[in-house]
C-alpha positions as CSV (number, residue, x, y, z in Angstrom):
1,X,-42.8,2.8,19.0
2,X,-44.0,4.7,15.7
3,X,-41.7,4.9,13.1
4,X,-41.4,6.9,10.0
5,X,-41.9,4.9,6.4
6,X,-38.7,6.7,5.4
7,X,-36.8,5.1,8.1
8,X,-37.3,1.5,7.2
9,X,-34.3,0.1,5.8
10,X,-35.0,-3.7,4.8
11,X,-32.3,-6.1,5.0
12,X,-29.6,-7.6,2.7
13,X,-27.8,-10.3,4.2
14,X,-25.0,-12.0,2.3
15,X,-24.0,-15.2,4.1
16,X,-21.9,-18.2,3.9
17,X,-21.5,-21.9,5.6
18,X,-20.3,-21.0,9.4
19,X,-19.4,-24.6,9.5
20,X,-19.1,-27.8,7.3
21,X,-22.3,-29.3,9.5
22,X,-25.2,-28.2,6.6
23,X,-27.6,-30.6,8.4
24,X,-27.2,-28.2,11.1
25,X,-26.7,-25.0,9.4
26,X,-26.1,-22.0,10.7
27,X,-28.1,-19.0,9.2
28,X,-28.9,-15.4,9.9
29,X,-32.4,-16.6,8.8
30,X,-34.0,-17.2,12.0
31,X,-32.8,-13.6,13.3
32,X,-34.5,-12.1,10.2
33,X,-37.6,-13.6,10.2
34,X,-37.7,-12.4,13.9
35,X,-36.8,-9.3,12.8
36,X,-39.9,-9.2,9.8
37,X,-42.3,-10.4,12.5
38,X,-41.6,-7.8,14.7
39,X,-41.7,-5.0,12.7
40,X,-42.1,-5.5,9.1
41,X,-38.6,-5.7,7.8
42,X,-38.2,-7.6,4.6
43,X,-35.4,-9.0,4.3
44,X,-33.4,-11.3,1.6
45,X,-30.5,-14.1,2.0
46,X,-27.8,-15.0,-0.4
47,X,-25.4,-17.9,0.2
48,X,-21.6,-17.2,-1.2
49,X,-19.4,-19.8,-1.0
50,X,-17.5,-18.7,-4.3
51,X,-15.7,-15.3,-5.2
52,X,-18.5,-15.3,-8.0
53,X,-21.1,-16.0,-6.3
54,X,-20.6,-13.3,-4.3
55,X,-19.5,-11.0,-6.7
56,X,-23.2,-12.2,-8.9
57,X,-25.0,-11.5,-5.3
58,X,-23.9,-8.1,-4.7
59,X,-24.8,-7.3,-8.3
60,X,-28.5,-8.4,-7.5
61,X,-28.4,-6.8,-4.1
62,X,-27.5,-2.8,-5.7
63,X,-30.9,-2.6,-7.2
64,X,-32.9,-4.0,-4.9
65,X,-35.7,-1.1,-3.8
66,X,-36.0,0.2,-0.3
67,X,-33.0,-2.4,0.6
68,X,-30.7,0.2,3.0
69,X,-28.5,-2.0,5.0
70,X,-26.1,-4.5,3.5
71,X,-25.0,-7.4,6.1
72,X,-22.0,-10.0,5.7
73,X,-22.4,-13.1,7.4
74,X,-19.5,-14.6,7.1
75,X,-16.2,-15.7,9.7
76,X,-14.0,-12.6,9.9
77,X,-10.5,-12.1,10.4
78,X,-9.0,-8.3,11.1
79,X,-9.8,-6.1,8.1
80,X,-12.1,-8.8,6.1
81,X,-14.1,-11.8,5.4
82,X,-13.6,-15.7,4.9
83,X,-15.6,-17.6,2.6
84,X,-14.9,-21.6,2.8
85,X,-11.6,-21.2,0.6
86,X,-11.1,-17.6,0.1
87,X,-10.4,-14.5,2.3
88,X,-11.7,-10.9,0.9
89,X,-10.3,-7.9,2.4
90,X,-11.9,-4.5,2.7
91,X,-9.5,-2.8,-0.2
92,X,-10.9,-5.9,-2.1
93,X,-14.6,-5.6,-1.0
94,X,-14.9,-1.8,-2.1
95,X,-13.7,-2.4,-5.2
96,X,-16.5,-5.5,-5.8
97,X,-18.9,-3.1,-4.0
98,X,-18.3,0.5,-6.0
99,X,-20.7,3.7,-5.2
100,X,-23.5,1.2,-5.6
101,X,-24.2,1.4,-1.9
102,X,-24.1,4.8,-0.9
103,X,-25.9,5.8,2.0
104,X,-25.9,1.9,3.1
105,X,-25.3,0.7,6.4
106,X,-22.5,-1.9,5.9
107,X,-22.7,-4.9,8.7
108,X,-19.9,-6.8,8.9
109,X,-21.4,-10.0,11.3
110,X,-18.4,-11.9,11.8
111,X,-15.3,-11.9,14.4
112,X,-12.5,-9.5,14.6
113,X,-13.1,-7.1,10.8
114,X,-13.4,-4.2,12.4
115,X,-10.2,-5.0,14.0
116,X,-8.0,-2.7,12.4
117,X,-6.9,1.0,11.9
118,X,-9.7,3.5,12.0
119,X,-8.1,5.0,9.0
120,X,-8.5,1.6,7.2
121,X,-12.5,1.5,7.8
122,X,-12.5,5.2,7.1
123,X,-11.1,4.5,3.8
124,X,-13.5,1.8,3.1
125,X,-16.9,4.2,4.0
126,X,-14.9,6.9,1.3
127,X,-14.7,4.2,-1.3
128,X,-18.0,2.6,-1.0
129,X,-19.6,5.8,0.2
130,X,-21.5,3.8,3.2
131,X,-23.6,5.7,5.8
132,X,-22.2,3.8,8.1
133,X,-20.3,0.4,9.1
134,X,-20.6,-1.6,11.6
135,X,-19.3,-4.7,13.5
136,X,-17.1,-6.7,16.1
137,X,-13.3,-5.8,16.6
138,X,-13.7,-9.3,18.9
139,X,-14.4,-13.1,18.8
140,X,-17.7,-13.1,19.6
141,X,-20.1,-16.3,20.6
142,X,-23.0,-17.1,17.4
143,X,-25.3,-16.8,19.7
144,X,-24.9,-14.0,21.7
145,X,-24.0,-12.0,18.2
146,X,-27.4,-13.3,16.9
147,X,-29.0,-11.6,19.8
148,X,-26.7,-8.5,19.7
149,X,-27.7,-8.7,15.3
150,X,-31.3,-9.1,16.8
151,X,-31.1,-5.9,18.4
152,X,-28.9,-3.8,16.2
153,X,-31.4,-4.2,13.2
154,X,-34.3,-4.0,15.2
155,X,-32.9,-0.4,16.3
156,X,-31.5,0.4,13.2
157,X,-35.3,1.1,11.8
158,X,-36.1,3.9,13.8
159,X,-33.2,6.3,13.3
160,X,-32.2,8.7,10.4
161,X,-29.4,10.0,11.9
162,X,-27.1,6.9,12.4
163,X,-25.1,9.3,15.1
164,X,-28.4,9.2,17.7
165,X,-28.6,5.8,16.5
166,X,-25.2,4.6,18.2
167,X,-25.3,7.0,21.0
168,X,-28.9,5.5,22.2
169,X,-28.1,2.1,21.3
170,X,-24.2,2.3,22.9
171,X,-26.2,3.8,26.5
172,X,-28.9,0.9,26.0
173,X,-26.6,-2.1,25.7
174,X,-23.3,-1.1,27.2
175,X,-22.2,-4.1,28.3
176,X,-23.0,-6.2,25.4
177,X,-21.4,-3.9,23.7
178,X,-18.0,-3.6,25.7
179,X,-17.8,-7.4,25.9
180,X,-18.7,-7.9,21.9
181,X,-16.4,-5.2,20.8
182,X,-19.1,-4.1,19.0
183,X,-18.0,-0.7,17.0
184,X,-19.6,1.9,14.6
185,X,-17.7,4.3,11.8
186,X,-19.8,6.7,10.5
187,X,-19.5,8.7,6.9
């Protein structure tokens, strides 16, 4: 499929540890250099395990050119993120994250986030100005959310309009999406 330069929107993944087992770490890496291979994407991971590393890795994200979507890798819990020692909720996220990622497309890769109040998510595009959020109101398996990632960033590169986006992508994968809890909030 032919896409537009315009459309390409490289990836910015902020991760942390998934488990204490760093001999056997899990990573979004793998999914991204799929992801480069297939179509081009850059794409660049950070490791947070502290509030200031992540606050120092979102300050280097902002500027990076032709970077469009911002991903959190980390365990989630209804309405935020865990880092090894620290939970960061949304109201606490927007505040870290400014205007500095308008017209973004906010991925929130861990369990249960978007498990909360549409007005709550609603309040968090308004803050940060996002194009767009998206994530799992469920607990979902690592793999079968890699594969679901796979396929949402693959997509993600050939739409503008984030509404046609979710509308062909929801029709496409219906029942991964049912059984991930998979959900999008637009701007």
């Amino acid at each position: 499929m032919a896409r537009a330069k315009e459309y390409i929107k490289h990836v910015a993944c902020l991760e942390s540890f998934w488990t204490y087992d760093v001999e056997n770490r899990l990573s979004m890496g793998p999914v991204l250099e799929l992801l480069g291979k297939t179509n081009g994407t850059r794409s660049v991971i950070l490791t947070c395990n502290t509030i200031d590393e992540f606050k120092f890795n979102l300050e280097i994200v902002k500027v990076m050119k032709g970077y469009r979507i911002l991903c959190f890798a980390f365990h989630g819990y209804p309405g935020g993120i865990h880092m090894p020692d620290l939970e960061i909720d949304m109201e606490r996220l927007a505040s870290f994250m400014g205007k500095n990622f308008r017209d973004w497309i906010i991925f929130f890769d861990g369990c249960r986030t978007l498990k909360v109040g549409k007005d709550r998510i609603l309040d968090f595009i308004s803050a940060t100005e996002a194009k767009m959020v998206i994530g799992y109101k469920r607990d979902v398996n690592w793999l079968d959310s890699a594969a679901l990632d796979l396929l949402i960033l693959y997509w993600l590169q050939f739409y503008k309009d984030m509404r046609k986006f979710w509308k062909r992508f929801r029709r496409a994968y219906r029942d991964m999406v049912g059984i991930s809890g998979l959900n999008v909030y637009h701007r």
